[in-house]
C-alpha positions in Angstrom: 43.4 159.3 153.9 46.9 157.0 152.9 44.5 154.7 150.9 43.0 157.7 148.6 46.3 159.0 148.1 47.9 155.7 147.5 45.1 155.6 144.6 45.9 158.8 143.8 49.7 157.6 143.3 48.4 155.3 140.7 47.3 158.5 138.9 49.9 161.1 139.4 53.5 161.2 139.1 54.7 164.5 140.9 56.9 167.7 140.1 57.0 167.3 136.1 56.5 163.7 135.6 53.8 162.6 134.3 49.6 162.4 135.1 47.5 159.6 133.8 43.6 160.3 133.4 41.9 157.2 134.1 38.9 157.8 132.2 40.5 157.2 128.4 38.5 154.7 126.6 39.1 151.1 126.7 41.2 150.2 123.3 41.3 146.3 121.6 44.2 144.2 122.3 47.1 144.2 121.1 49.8 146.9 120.8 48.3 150.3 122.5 48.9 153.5 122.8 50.3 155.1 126.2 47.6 156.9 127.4 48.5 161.1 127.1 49.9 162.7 130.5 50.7 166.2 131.1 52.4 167.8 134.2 51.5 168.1 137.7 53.3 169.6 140.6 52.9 168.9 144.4 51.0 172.2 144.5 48.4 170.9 142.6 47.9 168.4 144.5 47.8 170.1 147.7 45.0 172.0 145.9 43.2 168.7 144.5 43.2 167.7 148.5 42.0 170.8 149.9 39.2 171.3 147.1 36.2 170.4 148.8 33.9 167.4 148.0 31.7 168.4 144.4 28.8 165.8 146.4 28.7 168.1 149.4 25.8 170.4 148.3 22.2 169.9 147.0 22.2 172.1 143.8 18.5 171.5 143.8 18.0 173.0 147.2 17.1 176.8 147.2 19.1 179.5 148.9 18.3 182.4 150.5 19.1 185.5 148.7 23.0 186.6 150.2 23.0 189.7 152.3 25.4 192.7 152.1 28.9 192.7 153.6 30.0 195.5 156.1 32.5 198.2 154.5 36.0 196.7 155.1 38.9 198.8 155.6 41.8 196.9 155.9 42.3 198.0 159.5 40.5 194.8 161.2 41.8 191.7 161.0 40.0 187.9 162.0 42.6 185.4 163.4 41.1 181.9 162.9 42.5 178.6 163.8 41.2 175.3 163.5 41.9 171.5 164.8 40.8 169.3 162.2 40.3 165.2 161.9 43.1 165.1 159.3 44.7 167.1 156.9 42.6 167.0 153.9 38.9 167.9 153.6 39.1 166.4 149.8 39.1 163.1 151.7 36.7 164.0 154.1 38.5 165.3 157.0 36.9 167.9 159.3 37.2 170.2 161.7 36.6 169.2 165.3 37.4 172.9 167.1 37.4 176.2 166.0 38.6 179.9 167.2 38.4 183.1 165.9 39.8 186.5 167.4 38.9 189.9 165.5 41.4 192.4 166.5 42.6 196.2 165.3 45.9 196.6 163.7 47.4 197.9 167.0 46.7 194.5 168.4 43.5 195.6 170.5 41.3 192.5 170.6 37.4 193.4 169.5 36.1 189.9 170.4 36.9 186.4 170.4 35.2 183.1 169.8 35.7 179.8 170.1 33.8 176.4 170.5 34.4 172.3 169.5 32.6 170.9 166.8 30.9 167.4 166.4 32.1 166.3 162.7 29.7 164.1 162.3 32.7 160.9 161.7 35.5 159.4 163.5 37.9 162.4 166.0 40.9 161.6 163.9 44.5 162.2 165.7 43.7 162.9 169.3 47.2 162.5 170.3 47.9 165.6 168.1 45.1 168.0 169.3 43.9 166.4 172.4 40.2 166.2 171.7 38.2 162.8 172.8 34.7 161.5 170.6 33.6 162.3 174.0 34.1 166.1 174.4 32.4 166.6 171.1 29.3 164.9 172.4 26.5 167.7 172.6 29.2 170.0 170.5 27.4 172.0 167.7 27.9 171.1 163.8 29.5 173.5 162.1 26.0 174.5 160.2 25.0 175.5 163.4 27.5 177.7 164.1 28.5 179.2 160.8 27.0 182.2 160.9 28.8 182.9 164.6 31.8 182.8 162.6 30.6 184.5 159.6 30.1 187.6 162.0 33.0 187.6 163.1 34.7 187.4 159.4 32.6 190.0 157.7 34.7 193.1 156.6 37.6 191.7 158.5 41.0 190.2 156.9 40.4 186.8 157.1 44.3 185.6 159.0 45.8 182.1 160.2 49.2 180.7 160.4 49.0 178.8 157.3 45.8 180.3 155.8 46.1 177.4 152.8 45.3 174.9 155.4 42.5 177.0 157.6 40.6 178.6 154.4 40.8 175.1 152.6 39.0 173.3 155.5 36.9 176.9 156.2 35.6 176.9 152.3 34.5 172.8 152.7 32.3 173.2 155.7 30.6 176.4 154.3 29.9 174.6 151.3 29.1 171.1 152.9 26.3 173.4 154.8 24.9 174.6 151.0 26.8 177.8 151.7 29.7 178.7 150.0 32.4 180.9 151.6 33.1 183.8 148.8 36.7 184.7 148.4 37.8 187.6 151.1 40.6 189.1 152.2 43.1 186.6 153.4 46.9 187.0 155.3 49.0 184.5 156.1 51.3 184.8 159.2 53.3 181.8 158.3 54.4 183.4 154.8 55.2 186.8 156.3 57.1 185.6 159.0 59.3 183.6 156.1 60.0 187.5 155.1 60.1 188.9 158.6 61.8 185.7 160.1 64.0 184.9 157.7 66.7 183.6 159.9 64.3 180.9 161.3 65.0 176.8 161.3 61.4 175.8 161.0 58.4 178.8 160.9 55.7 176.7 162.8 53.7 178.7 165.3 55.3 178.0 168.2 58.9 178.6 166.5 57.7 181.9 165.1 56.3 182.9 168.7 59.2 181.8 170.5 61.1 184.1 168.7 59.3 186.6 169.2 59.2 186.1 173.2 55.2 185.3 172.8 53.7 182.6 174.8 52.3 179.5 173.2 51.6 177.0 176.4 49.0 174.9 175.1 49.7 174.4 171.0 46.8 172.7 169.0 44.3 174.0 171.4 42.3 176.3 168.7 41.9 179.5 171.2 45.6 179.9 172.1 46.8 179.1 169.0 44.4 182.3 167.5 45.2 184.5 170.5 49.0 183.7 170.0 48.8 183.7 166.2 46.9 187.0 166.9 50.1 188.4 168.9 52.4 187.4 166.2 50.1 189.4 163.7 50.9 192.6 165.5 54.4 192.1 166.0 54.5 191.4 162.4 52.7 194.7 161.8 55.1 196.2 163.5 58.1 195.0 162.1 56.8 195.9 158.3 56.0 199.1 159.5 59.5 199.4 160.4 60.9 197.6 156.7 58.8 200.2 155.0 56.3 197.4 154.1 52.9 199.4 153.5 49.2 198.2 153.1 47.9 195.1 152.5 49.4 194.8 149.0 53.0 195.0 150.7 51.9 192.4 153.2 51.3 189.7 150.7 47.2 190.1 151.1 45.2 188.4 148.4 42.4 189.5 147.4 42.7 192.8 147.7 38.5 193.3 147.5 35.7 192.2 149.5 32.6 190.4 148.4 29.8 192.6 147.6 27.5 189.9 150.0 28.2 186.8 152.1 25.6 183.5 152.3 22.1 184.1 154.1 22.9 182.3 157.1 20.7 182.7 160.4 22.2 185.1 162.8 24.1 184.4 165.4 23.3 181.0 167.5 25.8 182.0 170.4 26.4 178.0 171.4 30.0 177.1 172.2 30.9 174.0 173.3 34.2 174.2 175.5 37.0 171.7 175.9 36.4 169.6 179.0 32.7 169.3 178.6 31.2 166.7 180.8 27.5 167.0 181.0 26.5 163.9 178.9 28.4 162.1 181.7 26.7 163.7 184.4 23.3 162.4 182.3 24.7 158.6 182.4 25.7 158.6 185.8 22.5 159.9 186.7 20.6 157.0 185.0 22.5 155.0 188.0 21.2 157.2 190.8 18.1 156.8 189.4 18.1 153.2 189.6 19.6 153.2 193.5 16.3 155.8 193.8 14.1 153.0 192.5 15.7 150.6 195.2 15.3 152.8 198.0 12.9 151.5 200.7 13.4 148.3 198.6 14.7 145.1 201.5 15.6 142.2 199.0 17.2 139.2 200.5 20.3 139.9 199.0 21.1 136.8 197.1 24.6 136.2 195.7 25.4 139.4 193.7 28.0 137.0 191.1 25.0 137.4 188.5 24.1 141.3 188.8 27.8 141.8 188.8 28.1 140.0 185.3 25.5 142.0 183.9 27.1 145.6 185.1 30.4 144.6 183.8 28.6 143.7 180.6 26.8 147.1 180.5 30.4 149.2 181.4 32.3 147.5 179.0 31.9 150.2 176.1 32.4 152.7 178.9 28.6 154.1 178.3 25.5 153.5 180.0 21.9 154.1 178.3 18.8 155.0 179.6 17.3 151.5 178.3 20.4 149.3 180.2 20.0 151.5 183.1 16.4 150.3 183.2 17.5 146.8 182.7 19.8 146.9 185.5 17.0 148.0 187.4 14.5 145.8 186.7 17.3 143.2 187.6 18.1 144.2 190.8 14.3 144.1 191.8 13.6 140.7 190.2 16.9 139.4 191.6 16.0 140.8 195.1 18.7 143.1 195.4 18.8 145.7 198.1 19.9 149.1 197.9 22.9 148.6 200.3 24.0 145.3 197.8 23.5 147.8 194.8 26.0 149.9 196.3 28.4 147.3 197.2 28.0 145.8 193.6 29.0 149.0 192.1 32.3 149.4 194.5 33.1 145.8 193.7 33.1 146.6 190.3 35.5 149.7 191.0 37.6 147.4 193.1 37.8 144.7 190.0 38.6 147.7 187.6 41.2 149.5 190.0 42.9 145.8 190.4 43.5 145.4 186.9 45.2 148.9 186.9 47.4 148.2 190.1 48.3 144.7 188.9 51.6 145.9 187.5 52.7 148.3 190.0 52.3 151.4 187.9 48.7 153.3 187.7 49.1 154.8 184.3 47.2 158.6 183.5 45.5 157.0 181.3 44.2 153.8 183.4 43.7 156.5 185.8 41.5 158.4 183.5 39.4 155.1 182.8 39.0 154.5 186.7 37.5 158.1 187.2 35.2 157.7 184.1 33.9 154.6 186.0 33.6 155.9 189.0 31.4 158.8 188.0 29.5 156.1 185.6 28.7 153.9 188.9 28.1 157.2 191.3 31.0 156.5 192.9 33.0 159.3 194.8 36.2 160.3 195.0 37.3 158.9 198.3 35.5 155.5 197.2 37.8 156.0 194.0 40.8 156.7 196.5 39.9 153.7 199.0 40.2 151.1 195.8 43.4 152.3 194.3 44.8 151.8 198.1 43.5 148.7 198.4 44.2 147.4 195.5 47.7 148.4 196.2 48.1 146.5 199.3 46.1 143.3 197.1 48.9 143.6 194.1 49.9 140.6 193.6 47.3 138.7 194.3 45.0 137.2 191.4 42.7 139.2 189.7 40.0 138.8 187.4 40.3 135.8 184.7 40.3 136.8 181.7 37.0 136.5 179.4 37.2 133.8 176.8 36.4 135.4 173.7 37.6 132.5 171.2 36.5 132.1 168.2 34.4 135.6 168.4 34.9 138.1 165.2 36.5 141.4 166.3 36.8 144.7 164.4 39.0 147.6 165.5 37.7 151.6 164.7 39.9 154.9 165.6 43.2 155.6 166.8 43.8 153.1 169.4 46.0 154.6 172.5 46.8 151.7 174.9 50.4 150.4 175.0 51.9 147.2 175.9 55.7 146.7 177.4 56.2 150.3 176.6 55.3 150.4 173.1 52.2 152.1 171.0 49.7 149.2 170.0 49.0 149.9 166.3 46.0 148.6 164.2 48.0 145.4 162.9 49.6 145.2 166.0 46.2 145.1 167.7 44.9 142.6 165.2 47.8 140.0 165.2 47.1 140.1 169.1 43.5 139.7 168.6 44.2 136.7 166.0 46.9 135.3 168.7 44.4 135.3 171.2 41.5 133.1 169.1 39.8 136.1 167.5 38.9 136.3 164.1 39.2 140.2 162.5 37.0 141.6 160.3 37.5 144.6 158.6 33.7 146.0 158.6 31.1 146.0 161.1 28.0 143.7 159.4 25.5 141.8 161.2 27.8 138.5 161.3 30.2 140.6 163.8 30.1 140.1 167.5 32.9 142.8 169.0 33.7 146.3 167.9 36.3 147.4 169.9 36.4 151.0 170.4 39.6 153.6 171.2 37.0 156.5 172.4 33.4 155.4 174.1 32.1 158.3 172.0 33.4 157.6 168.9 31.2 158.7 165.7 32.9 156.8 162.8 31.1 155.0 160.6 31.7 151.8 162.2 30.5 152.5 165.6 27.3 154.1 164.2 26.7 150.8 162.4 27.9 148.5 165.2 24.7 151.2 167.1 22.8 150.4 165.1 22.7 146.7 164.6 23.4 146.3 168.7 27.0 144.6 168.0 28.6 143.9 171.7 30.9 147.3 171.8 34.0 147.3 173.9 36.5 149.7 175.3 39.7 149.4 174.2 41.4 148.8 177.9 38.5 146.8 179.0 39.2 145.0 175.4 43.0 144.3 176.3 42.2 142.8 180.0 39.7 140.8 178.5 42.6 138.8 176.6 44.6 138.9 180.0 47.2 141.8 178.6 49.0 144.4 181.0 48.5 147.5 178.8 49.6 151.5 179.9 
């Protein structure tokens, strides 16, 4: 997003100074003419950012004739929030979860929905609305569930806490799915609470609930922030009820109409897709069982278990395992003449190696804590194997662990927001290359067929560059297990 606006910059000078076009013709040399400008305010802008893609739609693709709305009266309202990849669907942004709650004006709640959405790219800011490329794996699209919301929209004020920001990313997904969203109805809480509020530092959603004594515990989570947003819409009803502020005119509602019909979509799907979804886990630990299944009954001779041991750490590096490399791990256990109870203590080992590197200085982070579960439900590990290695590993710190992997030489590219820390401090993209380049890497910038790490800050990451890395088979690497390859303590 801060490369298309820096290009942008080139363009447009904001609040009355000056835009240049870049499309005037090309004029001889010599003395030329300054290309003509007229004004363009930040508005604008915000406008240009949140207009949605002109590429989005297939204007050759038929679509089904639009079907009536329901009668609105005014007297409904839907509260919709969304978390988003970024902040502007001009550049591509999208949203990742989505909540809606249709209520009366009395504040009675009619129904609520809410569900995550795969966007099809990159998550975007995790640390802002807590969602992982892994809990939006087997998530719906948004075509899939547009017409859920749609339901719950027709004849219904369409409401958010800054309805500029929802409705902008709202209107892009309809029409990336070939449907546009017609102009309805829309409120915004944030702008009547700068009337009803007026006395307020800052008119966020959480400041404007606090306020108003409403609770807001989990902010960015799209359901609380529509049921609280919800809350503050019907103390706000109240309040310009008492200011003598009447109908929707008064309440700064625009439009005032509703479309005569809404897009053709399909009814109703009914999938959500909850925060905290784990089931494609479940599926990749179960590949494992399966392979301990095809050992069962199976008495190898147990020959030294350095060489299967390399091969599962090669497999858990990306923090994934695949039906086709839990058959290869099988087919090497049998050909290797490895026995179901050496299976087993190969796959502890590997915890043990994991929970080392965690313990080694002192602290067990909730984040290398997070990666040790992950691996322990990967392996089919339990929790009081999990709990065993953390102790032991406690009363082994100190002692050497793993050598680090020489990766000299090797071409490494970095995609999404990386998370890990060292000393304390947030390791950015060029601080994560100039560590990559101090350690004998060379960085690329794109995944092509010459690269031979991606390095990965979420497993499940969908940017472009893990789908390519996918798709060419380019070595993919957790971030964590990335850093303790190199031999850094990172939190």
């Amino acid at each position: 997003m801060l490369d298309r606006l820096i290009n942008t910059a080139h363009h447009l000078h904001l609040d009355g100074r000056s835009y240049r076009p870049n499309s005037a013709p090309a004029k001889p040399p010599g003395r030329q003419e300054p290309p003509p400008t007229r004004t363009i305010h930040r508005n604008q802008l915000l406008d240009y950012l949140n207009e949605p893609p002109m590429d989005f739609v297939n204007v050759n693709k038929p679509r089904p004739a639009p079907r009536a709305t329901r009668r609105g009266t005014g007297h409904e309202f839907c509260v919709v929030d969304v978390e988003t990849t970024g902040f502007s669907p001009r550049l591509g942004d999208r949203i990742v979860e989505i909540a809606a709650v249709r209520m009366r004006e009395d504040g009675t709640v009619i129904d609520e929905w809410a569900t995550l959405v795969n966007p099809a790219r990159d998550i975007g800011a995790t640390h802002i609305h807590g969602i992982t490329a892994t809990d939006v794996v087997g998530a719906p699209e948004f075509a899939d569930v547009a017409g859920d919301l749609l339901e719950l929209l027709d004849g219904a004020v369409l409401t958010a806490h800054n309805l500029r920001f929802d409705r902008g990313f709202l209107s892009a997904e309809y029409q990336r799915s070939g449907h546009p969203l017609p102009d309805m109805p829309g409120l915004c809480t944030l702008a009547l609470g700068c009337r009803l509020q007026p006395g307020l530092a800052s008119h966020t959603l959480a400041s404007c609930c606090a306020d108003l004594g409403i609770d807001l515990t989990r902010a960015h989570e799209a359901l609380d922030d529509a049921r609280a947003a919800a809350q503050l819409l019907a103390a706000y009803l109240d309040l310009a009820r008492t200011a003598g502020m009447s109908g929707l005119e008064a309440l700064g509602c625009q439009p005032l109409t509703w479309p005569a019909s809404l897009p053709a979509l399909r009814r109703p799907c009914g999938r959500r897709h909850p925060r905290g979804g784990r089931a494609h886990l479940d599926a990749q630990a179960g590949y494992l069982a399966q392979l301990v299944g095809r050992l069962d009954g199976y008495d190898g001779d147990d020959p030294d278990l350095g060489a299967y041991l390399d091969v599962l750490d090669r497999v858990l590096e990306d923090r994934r395992i695949s039906a086709a490399e839990a058959d290869a791990l099988a087919d090497t256990a049998v050909a290797w003449g490895l026995s179901l109870p050496a299976v087993g203590a190969a796959h502890r080992r590997h915890l043990d190696a994991v929970a080392d590197a965690a313990v080694a200085d002192g602290t067990v982070t909730d984040r290398e804590h997070a990666d040790l579960e992950l691996v322990a439900q990967l392996l089919g590990v339990g929790s009081d194997d999990l709990d065993a290695a953390l102790a032991t590993a406690a009363h082994r710190a100190g002692a050497p662990t793993r050598a680090p992997k020489d990766l000299t030489g090797l071409t490494v590219c970095f995609t999404g927001a990386l998370t890990a820390t060292l000393e304390g401090v947030p390791i950015t993209r060029p601080v994560a290359e100039r560590l990559a380049v101090g350690a004998g890497l060379r960085v690329a910038k794109n995944v092509t067929k010459g690269l031979d790490l991606l390095v990965v800050a979420d497993p499940d990451s969908e940017s472009g560059k893990a789908r390519r890395a996918r798709e060419l088979g380019t070595r993919v690497l957790a971030e964590r297990v990335f850093w303790q390859s190199l031999g850094l303590d990172v939190g």
